[in-house]
N, C-alpha and C positions, 0 to 999 in steps of 0.2 A: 601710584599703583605699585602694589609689593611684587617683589616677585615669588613667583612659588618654590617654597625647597624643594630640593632634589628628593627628599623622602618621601613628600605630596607626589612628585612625579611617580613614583613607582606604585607607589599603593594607589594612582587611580590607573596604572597600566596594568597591574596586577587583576582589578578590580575589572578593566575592561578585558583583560586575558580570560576570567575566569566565565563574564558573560559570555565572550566567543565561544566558549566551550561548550557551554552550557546549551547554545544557539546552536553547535554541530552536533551533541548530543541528540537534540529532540527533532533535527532535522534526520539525523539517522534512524531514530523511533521512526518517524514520519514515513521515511521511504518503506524502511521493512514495513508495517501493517503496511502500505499499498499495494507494494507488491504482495503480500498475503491475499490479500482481498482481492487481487486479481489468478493468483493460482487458483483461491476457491470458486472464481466464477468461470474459469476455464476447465474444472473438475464436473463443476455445475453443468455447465453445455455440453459436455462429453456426452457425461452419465445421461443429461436429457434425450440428448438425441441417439445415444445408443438406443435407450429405451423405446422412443416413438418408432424408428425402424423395428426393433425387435414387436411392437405391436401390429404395425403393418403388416409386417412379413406372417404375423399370425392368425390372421384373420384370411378367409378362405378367399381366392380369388371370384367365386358366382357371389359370396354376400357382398364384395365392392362394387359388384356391377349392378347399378341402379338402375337399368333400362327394364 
């Protein structure tokens, strides 16, 4: 069995440095859009539920009264 040079050592440490990066790069893509995607759908329930109260509150209280 040969052994590996020391030159093999570093270019596949190099090689697996460059992966790890690469792997914290798109992990950090990853998190930013989720948490985007989650400020938009907390924009999203806001704005919704402003909105349905502001409906409610417009509409006459004798037309909600179904009796």
């Amino acid at each position: 069995m040969a052994m590996t040079e020391p030159e093999d050592m570093t270019e596949s440490e190099d090689r697996l440095a460059l992966e790890r990066e690469e792997i914290e790069a798109r992990i950090t893509s990853f998190k930013a859009t989720q948490a985007k995607f989650q400020r938009e759908r907390e924009e999203f329930f806001a704005t919704t539920l402003q909105n349905a109260r502001r409906g409610s509150a417009a509409v006459p209280a004798r037309a909600m009264n179904l009796n």
